[in-house]
C-alpha atoms as one frame of an Amber mdcrd trajectory, in Angstrom:
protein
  47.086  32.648 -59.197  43.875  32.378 -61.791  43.350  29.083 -63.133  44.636
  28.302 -66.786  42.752  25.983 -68.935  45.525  24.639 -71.228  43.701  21.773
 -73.080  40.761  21.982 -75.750  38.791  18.491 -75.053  36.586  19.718 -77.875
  39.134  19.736 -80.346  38.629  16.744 -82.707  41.591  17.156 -84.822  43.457
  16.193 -82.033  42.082  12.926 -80.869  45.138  10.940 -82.351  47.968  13.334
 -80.820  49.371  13.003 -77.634  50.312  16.963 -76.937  47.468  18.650 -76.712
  48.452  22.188 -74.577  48.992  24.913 -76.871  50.365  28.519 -77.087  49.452
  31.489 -78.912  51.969  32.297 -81.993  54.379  33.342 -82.455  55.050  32.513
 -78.950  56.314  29.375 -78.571  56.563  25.996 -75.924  59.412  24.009 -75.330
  60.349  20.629 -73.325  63.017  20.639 -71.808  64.556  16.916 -70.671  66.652
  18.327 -68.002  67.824  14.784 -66.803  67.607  10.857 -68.057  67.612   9.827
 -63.863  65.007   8.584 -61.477  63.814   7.508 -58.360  61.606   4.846 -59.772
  61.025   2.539 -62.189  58.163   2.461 -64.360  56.940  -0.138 -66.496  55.879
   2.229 -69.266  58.583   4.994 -69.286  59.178   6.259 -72.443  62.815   6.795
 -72.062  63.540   3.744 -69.960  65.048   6.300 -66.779  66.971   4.534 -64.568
  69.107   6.253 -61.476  72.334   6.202 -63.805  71.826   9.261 -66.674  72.761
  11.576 -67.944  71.979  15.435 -66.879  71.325  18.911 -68.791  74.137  21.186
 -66.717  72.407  24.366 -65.043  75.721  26.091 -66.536  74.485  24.586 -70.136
  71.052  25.701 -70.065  71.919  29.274 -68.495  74.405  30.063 -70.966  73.409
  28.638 -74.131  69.767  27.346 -73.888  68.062  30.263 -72.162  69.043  32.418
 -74.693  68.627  30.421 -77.521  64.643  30.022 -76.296  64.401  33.614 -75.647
  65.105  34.502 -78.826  62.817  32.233 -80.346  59.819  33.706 -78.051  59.414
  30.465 -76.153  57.144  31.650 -73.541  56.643  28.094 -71.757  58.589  25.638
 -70.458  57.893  22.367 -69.464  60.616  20.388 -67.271  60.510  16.819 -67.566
  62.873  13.716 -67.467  63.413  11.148 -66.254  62.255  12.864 -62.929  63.061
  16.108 -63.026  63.073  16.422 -58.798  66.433  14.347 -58.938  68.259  17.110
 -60.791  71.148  19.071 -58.196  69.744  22.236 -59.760  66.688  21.987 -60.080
  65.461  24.601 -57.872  67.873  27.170 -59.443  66.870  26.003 -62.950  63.319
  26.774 -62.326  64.625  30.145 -60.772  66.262  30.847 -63.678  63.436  30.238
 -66.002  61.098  32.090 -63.844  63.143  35.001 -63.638  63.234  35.555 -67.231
  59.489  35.571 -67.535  58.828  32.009 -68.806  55.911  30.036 -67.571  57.106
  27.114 -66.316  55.307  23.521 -65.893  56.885  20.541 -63.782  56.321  17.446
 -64.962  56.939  14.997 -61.667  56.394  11.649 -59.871  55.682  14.014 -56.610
  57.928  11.757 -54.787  61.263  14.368 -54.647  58.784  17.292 -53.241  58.414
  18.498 -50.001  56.702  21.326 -48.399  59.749  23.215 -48.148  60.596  22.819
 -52.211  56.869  23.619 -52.597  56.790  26.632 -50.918  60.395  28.275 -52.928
  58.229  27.078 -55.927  55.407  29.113 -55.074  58.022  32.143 -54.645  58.435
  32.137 -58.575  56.845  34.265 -61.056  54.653  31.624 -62.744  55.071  27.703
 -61.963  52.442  25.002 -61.937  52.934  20.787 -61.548  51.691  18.127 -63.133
  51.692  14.197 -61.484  51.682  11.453 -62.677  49.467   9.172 -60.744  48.847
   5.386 -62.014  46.777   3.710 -59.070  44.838   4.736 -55.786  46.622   2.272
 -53.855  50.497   1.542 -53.207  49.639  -1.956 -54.017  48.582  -0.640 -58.188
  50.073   2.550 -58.665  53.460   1.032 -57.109  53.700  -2.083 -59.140  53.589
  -0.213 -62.261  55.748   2.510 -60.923  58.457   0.360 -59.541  57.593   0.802
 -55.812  54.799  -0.346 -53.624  55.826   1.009 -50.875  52.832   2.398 -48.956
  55.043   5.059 -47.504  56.057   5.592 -50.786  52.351   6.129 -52.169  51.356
   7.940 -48.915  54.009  10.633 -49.499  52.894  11.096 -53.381  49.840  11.742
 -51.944  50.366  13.856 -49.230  52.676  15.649 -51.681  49.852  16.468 -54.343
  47.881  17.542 -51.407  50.419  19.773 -50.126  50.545  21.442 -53.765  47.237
  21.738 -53.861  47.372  24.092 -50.393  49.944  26.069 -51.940  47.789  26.348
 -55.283  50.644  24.982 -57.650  48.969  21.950 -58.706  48.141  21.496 -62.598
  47.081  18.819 -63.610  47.090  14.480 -62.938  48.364  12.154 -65.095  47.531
   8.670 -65.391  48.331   5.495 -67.576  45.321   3.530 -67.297  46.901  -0.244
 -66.770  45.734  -3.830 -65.735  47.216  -3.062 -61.761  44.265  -0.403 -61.340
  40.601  -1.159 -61.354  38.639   1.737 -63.272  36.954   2.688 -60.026  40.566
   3.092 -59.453  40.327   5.673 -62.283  37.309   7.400 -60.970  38.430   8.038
 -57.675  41.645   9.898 -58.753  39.179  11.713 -61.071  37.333  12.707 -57.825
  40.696  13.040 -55.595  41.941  15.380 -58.065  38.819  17.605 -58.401  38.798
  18.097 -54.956  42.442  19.013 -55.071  41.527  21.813 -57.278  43.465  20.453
 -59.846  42.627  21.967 -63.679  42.458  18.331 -65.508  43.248  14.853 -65.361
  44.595  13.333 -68.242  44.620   9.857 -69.292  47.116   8.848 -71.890  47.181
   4.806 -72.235  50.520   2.781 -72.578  52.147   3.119 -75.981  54.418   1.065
 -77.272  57.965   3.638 -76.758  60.803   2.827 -74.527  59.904  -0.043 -72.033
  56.380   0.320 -73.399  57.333  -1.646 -76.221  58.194  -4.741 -73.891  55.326
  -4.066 -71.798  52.344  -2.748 -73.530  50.280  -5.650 -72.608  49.890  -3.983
 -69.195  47.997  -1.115 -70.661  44.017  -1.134 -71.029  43.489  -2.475 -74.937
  40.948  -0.222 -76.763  37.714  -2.243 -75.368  38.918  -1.209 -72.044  40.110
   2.416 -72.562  36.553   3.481 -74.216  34.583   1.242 -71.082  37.079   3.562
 -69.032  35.976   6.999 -70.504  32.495   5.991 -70.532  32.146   4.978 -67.009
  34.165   8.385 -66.025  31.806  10.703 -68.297  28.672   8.879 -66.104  29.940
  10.612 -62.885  29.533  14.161 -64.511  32.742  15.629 -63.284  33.691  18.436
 -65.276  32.633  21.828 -64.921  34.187  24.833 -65.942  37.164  24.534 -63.684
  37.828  20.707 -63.593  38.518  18.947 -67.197  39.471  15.492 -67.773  41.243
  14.809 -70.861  41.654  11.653 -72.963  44.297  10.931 -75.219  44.191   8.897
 -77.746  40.764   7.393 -75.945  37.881   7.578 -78.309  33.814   7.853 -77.073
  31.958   4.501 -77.780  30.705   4.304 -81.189  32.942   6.763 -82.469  32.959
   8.270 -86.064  35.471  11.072 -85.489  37.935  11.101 -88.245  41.511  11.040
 -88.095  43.691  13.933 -88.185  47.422  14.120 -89.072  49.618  15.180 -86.488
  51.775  18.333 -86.686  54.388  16.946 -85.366  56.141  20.543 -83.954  56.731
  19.947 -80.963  60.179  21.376 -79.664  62.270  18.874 -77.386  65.224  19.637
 -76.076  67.114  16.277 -74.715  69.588  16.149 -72.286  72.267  16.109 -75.065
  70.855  18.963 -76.778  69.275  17.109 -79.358  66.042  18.864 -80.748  63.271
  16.874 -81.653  60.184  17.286 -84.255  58.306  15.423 -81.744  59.735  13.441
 -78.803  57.510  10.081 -79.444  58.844   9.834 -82.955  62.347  10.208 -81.607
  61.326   7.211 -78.691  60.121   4.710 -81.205  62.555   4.997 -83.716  64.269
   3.054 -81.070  61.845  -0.106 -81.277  63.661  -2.772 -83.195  60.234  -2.589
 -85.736  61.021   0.775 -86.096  62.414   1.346 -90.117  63.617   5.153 -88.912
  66.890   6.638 -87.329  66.688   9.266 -84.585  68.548  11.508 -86.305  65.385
  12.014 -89.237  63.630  13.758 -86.954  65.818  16.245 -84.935  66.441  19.852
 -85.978  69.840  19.348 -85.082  71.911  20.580 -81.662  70.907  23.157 -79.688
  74.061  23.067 -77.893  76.192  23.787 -80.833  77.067  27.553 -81.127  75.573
  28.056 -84.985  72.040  26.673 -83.722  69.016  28.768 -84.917  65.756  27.372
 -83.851  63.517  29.167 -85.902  65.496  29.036 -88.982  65.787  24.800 -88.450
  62.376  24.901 -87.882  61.423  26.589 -91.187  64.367  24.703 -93.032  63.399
  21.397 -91.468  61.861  19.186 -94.044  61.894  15.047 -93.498  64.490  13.391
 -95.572  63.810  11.926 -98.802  63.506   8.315 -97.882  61.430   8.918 -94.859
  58.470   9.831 -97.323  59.365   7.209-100.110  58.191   4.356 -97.368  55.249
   3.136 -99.031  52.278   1.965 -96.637  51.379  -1.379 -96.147  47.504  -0.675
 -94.783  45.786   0.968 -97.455  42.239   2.858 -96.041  40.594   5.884 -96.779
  42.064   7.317 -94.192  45.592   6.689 -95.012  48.400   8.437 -93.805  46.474
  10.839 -91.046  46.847   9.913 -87.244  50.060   9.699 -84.985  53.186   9.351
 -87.065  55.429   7.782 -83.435  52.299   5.207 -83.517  52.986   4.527 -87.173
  57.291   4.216 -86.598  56.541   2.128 -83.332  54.675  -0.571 -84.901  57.184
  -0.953 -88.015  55.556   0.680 -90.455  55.762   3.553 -92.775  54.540   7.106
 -91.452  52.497   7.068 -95.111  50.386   4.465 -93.599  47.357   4.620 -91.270
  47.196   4.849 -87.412  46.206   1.372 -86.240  45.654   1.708 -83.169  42.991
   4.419 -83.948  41.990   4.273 -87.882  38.317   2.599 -87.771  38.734   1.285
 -90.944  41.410  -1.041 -89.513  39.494  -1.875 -86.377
């Protein structure tokens, strides 16, 4: 199966954003949180999975989902959770997606596979997994996972190896935090590359679901630009191997900031359909001054849902934009509106995590 090159690290505009993979309109990409489950715990989860959760039923996303998607040319699918691996169905769900001509990408802890799964997988039309990978060791990647087991660790490993032999692995994701040296960092870079994996991406520790408890774990801005530095020394990339940073600026950085988009469609294990997932997760921080519900399209689930139609309907409410900004800068009001809602302040203001002018 060829190789496909899903992220643009030359992109700018994007520096603040955390989705970067793309489609070509008017085909479309969806998420799809087919469970709230999981086998471990992490620190940083966004949703704050636990083993109790709730589940997307096969029957649901068969018979109401699928052809909701279809008809609003989603193309690509990416599973996620929770863990997706801890889903009954998931082998029939990625069937089903597959059959109907829809790329689909696994988002996964690697921890549910085995080379039996792996091999059905590589039966489908078009599949590919991404891991998420926090440490090189089970003593760092399995404190901030929940588990450092070394059989634990061993059998992620052996597992993104094993995908790698079958050709299914996409990319590796990692969380740079304070349990992992950035040699760490550099030798999944290298692990990865020689797993013939298309990218690593870093995206640091934000403050949504337990990150908002636990953000002190992640690498603070100092550290995440030492961290891409260091990596960018070793002269990995090449035309097949990309390493991707969100949210992780180059030292000395003038890039300005974007705004976001924000159209991203999420489909939650309710059926609730979000702008953008993160803005959804941190209007759950007790800062945040937003309800959930400002920022979903509505139900897919319900029988009078029209994707499309929300979409191009779908304006935020009135008091949403009325929030006036506490940080004025020149810059004002561009960068990652979930950053903005997480730390308590208006999405009108300035992304201070990332705005210069505030740095």
């Amino acid at each position: 199966m060829e190789k496909k090159m899903i992220y643009d690290t030359k992109d700018n505009k994007k520096l603040c954003c955390f989705f970067r993979s793309t489609v070509q309109k008017p085909n479309m990409k969806a998420l799809l949180q087919i469970t709230e489950r999981c086998n471990l715990k992490c620190k940083h989860c966004f949703v704050s999975s636990l083993p109790e959760g709730n589940d997307l039923p096969f029957e649901s996303i068969r018979d109401i989902i699928l052809p909701k998607l279809k008809n609003t040319n989603v193309t690509r699918v990416t599973l996620t959770g929770g863990e997706p691996m801890v889903h009954r169905n998931i082998m029939d769900i990625m069937k089903l997606l597959s059959d109907n001509n829809i790329h689909i990408t696994l988002c996964t802890n690697a921890l549910g596979l085995s080379e039996e799964k792996i091999i059905e997988m590589k039966k489908l039309n078009d599949i590919h997994v991404n891991v998420s990978l926090d440490g090189f060791s089970s003593k760092s990647h399995g404190k901030f996972r929940g588990n450092d087991s070394e059989t634990v660790f061993n059998k992620i490993i052996e597992n993104i190896k094993l995908l790698s032999k079958y050709n299914l692995l996409n990319g590796i994701m990692t969380s740079p935090n304070k349990f992992s040296s950035i040699q760490e960092y550099i030798d999944i870079c290298k692990f990865a590359k020689e797993c013939n994996a298309n990218y690593v991406l870093f995206n640091p520790l934000s403050k949504f679901g337990r990150g908002e408890y636990t953000q002190n774990l992640g690498y603070n801005q100092e550290e995440l630009i030492e961290l891409r530095e260091k990596i960018e020394k070793e002269n990995l990339e090449s035309k097949n191997f990309q390493i991707v940073y969100i949210r992780i600026p180059k030292k000395n950085s003038k890039e300005k900031l974007s705004d976001c988009n924000c159209e991203i469609t999420y489909i939650f294990t309710n059926g609730d359909v979000a702008i953008c997932p993160y803005m959804v997760f941190a209007c759950e921080n007790e800062e945040a001054k937003y309800k959930r519900e400002d920022f979903l399209y509505g139900n897919i689930l319900n029988d009078d849902f029209d994707l499309l139609k929300r979409m191009s309907e779908y304006s935020l409410p009135e008091y949403v934009q009325n929030v006036n900004p506490k940080r004025e800068c020149k810059r004002c009001g561009k960068g990652c509106k979930a950053i903005k809602i997480a730390h308590g302040l208006s999405i009108n203001d300035c992304d201070i995590e990332m705005c210069q002018e505030n740095n």
